[in-house]
C-alpha positions, 0 to 999 in steps of 0.5 A: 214443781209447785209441791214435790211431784204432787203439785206440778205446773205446766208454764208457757210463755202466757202462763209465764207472763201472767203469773210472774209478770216476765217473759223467759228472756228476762229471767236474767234482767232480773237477776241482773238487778235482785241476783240469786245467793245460790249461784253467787250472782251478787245483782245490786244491793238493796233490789230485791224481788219486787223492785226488779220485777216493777223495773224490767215490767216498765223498762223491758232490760237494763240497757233501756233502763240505765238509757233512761236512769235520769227517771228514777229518782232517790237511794235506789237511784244512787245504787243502780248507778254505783253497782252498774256495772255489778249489774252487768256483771251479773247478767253475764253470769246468770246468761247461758252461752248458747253460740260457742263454736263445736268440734261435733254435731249434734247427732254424734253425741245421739247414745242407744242404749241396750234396754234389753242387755240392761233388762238382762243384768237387773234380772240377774239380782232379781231387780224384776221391776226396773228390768220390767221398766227398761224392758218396756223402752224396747221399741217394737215394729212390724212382726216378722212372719215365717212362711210355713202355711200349716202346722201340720207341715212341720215334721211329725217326729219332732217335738213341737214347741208352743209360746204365747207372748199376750199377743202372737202364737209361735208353734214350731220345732228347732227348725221351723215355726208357724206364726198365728195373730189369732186363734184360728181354727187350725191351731184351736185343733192343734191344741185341744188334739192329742198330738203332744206339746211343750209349752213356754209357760202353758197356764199363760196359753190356757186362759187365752185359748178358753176365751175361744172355748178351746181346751188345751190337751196334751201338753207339757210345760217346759218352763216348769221343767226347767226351773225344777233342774234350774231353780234361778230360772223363775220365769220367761225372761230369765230363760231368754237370758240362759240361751242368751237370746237378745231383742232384736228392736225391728224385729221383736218376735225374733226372739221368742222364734229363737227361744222356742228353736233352742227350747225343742234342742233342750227339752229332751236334755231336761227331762233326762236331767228331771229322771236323773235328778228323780224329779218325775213324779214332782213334775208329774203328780204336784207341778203339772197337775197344780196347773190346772188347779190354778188356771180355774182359780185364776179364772174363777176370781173372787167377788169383791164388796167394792163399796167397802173397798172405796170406804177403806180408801175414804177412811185412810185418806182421812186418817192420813190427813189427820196425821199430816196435821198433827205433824205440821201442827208440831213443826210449822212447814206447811210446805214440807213434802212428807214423802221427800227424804230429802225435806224430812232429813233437813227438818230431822236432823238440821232443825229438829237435831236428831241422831243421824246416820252417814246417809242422813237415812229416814227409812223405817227402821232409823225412825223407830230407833229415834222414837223416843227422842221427839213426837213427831216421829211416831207420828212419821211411822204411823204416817208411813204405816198408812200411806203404805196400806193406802197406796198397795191396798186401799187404792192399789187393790181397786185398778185390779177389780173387773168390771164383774166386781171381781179379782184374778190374782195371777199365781207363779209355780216358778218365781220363787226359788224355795218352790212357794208359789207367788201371787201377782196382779194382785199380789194377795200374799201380803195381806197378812192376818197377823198385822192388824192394821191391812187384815181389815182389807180381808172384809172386801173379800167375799162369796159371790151369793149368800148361799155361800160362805168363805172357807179358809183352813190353815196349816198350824206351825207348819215348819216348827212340824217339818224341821221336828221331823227333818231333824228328828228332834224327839222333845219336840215330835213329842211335844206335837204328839201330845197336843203341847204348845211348842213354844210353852214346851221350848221355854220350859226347856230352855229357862228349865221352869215347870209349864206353870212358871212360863210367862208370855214374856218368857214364851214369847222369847221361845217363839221368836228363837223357835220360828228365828231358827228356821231361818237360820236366825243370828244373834243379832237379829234375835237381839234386834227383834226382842229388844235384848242385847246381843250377848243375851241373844247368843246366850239363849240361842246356845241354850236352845241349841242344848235343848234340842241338840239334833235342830243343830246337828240337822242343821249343820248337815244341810249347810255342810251338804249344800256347801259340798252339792251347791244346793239344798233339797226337800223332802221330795228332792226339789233342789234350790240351787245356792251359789252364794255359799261359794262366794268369796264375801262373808256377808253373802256366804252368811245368807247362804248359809241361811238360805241353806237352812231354810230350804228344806223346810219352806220348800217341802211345806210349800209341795204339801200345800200343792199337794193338797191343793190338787188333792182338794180340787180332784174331790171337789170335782169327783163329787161335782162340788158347787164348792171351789178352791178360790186363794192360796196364801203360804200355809192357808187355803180358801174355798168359796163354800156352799152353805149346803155342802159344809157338812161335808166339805169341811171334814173332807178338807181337813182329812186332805190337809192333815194326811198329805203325807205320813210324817213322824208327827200329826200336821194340824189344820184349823178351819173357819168360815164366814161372810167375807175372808176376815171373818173366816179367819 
């Protein structure tokens, strides 16, 4: 390692012998002679690095150069001959010993690890991207066939299971199954026919069967259904770990034949289970239907202005460049490795002095607790700001534009255990309109021509409506009712002020504990997140409370609820399952508790935004829209709009938002538009 893992180089013995005038043997003829302090070889005194070096270029190793000492001449004479044998001495310590006899052979000590057991328990604590990491060490060999000629020779009465693996097709029932390489013309008639299917992840089976211009028909999706009865299976993997189905490395399909067995023994358990738990019609009339909504927005994609994207990337290399600079400029290390915790602990808390904590942290919220204390740190935080925008946006975004300059996120319908969906490949969720340094990444987002503009509309305080509804808080259902700001209206109630007497200070305080509440908010976050003491946080949250008695007393219902059912429901009976309020550790019956709270309000607002969403397609579609939905971010919509059809478009998709369903108070939509996705916001 040159710098860190920036700069590596690569030695042989070529490069070894040019760059350091040595050959690997006498690495410690070397340290026979300068030693080395970090592993205490003590070497002969006075001989440092550059002595050493001319003495084994003249003289190979020490035998041939004490065979010939009479040539050396002066002091340096006079220490080699003294601490001869110091010299012997240590290059025995710096010589590994590579001939000790061993009790085994090298092979008994070969170790196998269980990539997909490991895989299995990451996923258990949703550490999806190292289950992922050891998931793909699993070897793969040669597919396992089935001899079953046709699909038509499984048995009719049955259920017929269907699993895409981005590589094979396995059809079958708990009995047999039919493999297919391809998408050949028996199976393209299976699946656009009438005769009914289960999918393992269906939108997954419907992009690679469109490439042959085959519609999938007829078709339910099983992975949907069960993460409805079962909310911590969020996705396929997760499912193979319920059955506890485990890879088998020479015959890798085997697994995906077994997880479609044991899914046709249990389909018809889960849909009991969806009736029983009166969670039909959220299959029926938002899941299913949803599917289709997002398989052509998948497919769709959205243009991007690649120039700009490549001119974002310039300019942040450039504005990251600049920072370095001025760091280095403040400590004099040209050589420290920024993105090294471990370089920067030293200069922090070693040389510079800092406060530090147990673990020597340098994360991001140890570094804004110091930020008075020394210049260099705001300048480590604006350094880890735009590294971070660098690497997730401005370079991160360009491997995923195709070769029509275009985008195709991947939505999950199971992923999240609240029912909101995930955006992956990219993810374009956290591309956030409220923090001004990545909303700048929204101007690369644009319509495929200039007869079109990007819509987007967006769901104003979605959850402050929910929970004043859920809870039937009536100062607040007013407050919606009349037009009022909410969180004018809740510093007015809690400091007991006219509307005139609230200041931004006193309304800012009111939105932090307003949105805080719906995620079961603590003092101490309170205090963390407004900069108070904790005293005064638990103060303000109580006077909250006092102010809007039924938030609380709601509240407390759903906790208690939860505690008694092991899971919280939405509006429309979607349940998260929460464990965690069971556990024996308090921190974690805390979370579950907050999780608890949480759930009904993220999770009915997460099946209006489906709602509408399918609602909005099904007109667009029925008036042979050129319009098409294209984004969904959490409570904000965008649809590729034609310029033509605005007039139209935009009341029709305010109506479909604000009417979803009928609530004690008016859901609000603010709409914009313009040239890229920046603008239309």
């Amino acid at each position: 390692m040159k710098k860190g893992l920036s700069e590596t180089l690569t030695m042989s013995l070529e490069s070894l012998k040019e760059l350091e005038g040595i050959l690997p043997y006498q690495v410690v003829e070397m340290k026979a002679l300068m030693g080395d302090s970090a592993d205490n070889i003590p070497g002969v005194p006075n001989v440092g690095e550059k002595t050493a070096k001319k003495l084994i270029e003249a003289y190979q190793n020490i035998d041939v150069l004490y065979e010939n000492i009479a040539d050396i001449k002066g002091k340096l004479k006079d220490n080699l001959v003294q601490y001869k044998d110091q010299a012997y001495l240590s290059k025995h310590l710096a010589t590994i010993i590579k001939d000790i006899p061993l009790p085994f052979a090298l092979q008994n000590l070969e170790y196998h690890p269980n990539f997909e057991e490991g895989a299995r328990f990451l996923r258990m604590y949703d550490m999806n991207t190292l289950s992922q990491s050891l998931s793909s060490l699993s070897s793969s060999s040669k597919k396992k066939t089935v001899e079953v000629k046709s699909i038509y020779q499984l048995g009719e009465d049955k259920p017929l299971v269907v699993y895409f693996n981005q590589e094979v097709w396995c059809v079958g029932h708990d009995e047999a199954c039919v493999i297919f390489q391809s998408l050949n013309e028996e199976l393209s008639l299976f699946l656009s026919s009438s005769r009914s299917k289960v999918f393992i992840d269906v939108k997954r089976a419907m992009h690679e069967a469109a490439l042959f211009n085959v519609t999938i028909q007829a078709y339910d999706d099983a992975l949907i259904i069960v993460n409805l009865v079962d909310s911590s299976i969020t996705s396929v993997e997760k499912l193979k770990d319920h059955f506890q189905l485990s890879m088998d490395k020479k015959n890798p399909l085997e697994s995906d034949i077994q997880l479609i067995h044991q899914v046709s023994k249990s389909i018809k358990t889960w849909e009991d289970e969806l009736v029983k738990l009166n969670l039909t019609e959220v299959y029926d009339t938002i899941e299913k239907p949803l599917t289709e909504v997002l398989f052509d927005m998948e497919r769709l994609g959205i243009k991007i202005d690649d120039e700009a994207l490549k001119d974002i990337a310039h300019s942040t290399s450039i504005k990251i460049s600049e920072i370095e600079k001025d760091i280095q400029d403040i400590i004099k290390q040209p050589q420290l490795n920024l993105n090294s915790p471990k370089q920067l602990a030293t200069v922090l808390f070693d040389e510079l002095n800092l406060p530090a904590n147990k673990q020597r942290s340098t994360n991001i919220d140890v570094l804004e607790s110091l930020i008075d204390h020394h210049p260099i740190i705001p300048l480590l935080i604006e350094y880890r700001k735009y590294q971070k925008f660098y690497s997730t946006y401005a370079l991160g975004l360009q491997k995923y534009v195709s070769d029509t300059k275009r985008i195709h996120t991947e939505y999950s319908q199971v992923s999240t255990s609240t029912g909101r969906l995930s955006s992956n490949n990219p993810n374009l969720q956290n591309i956030s309109v409220r923090n001004e340094d990545t909303v700048i990444i929204r101007k690369i987002f644009i319509p495929d021509h200039d007869d079109f503009v990007l819509l987007a509309a967006d769901y104003s305080q979605i959850e402050l409506r929910l929970l004043a509804h859920l809870s039937s808080e009536t100062k607040m259902i007013e407050a919606f009712q009349q037009g009022i700001d909410i969180h004018t209206k809740t510093a007015m109630d809690i400091y007991h002020v006219d509307i005139s007497e609230v200041t931004s200070i006193m309304r800012r305080a009111a939105k932090a504990v307003n949105f805080g509440i719906v995620y079961g908010i603590s003092d101490f976050g309170l205090s963390e997140q407004l900069k108070i003491d904790r005293k005064e946080a638990s103060l303000f949250i109580q006077k909250y409370h006092q102010s809007f008695p039924r938030i609380m007393a709601y509240m407390d219902d759903v906790v208690s609820s939860a505690q008694r059912l092991g899971y919280a429901s939405t509006m429309f009976l979607r349940r998260r399952i929460i464990t965690e309020l069971s556990s024996p550790v308090y921190s974690v019956r805390e979370f579950g508790k907050r999780a608890a709270m949480n759930a009904p309000i993220q999770g009915t607002a997460a099946d209006l935004i489906k709602i509408a969403m399918v609602k909005l397609s099904d007109a667009l579609k029925q008036r042979q829209a050129r319009s098409k939905l294209i984004l969904q971010v959490h409570d904000e919509l965008v649809v590729h709009a034609a310029k033509d059809e605005l007039h139209w478009l935009k009341p029709l998709m305010k109506d479909v938002m604000e009417n979803v369903v009928e609530l004690s108070l008016p859901l609000e939509v603010s709409m914009s538009e313009g040239s890229n996705w920046m603008e239309a916001k």
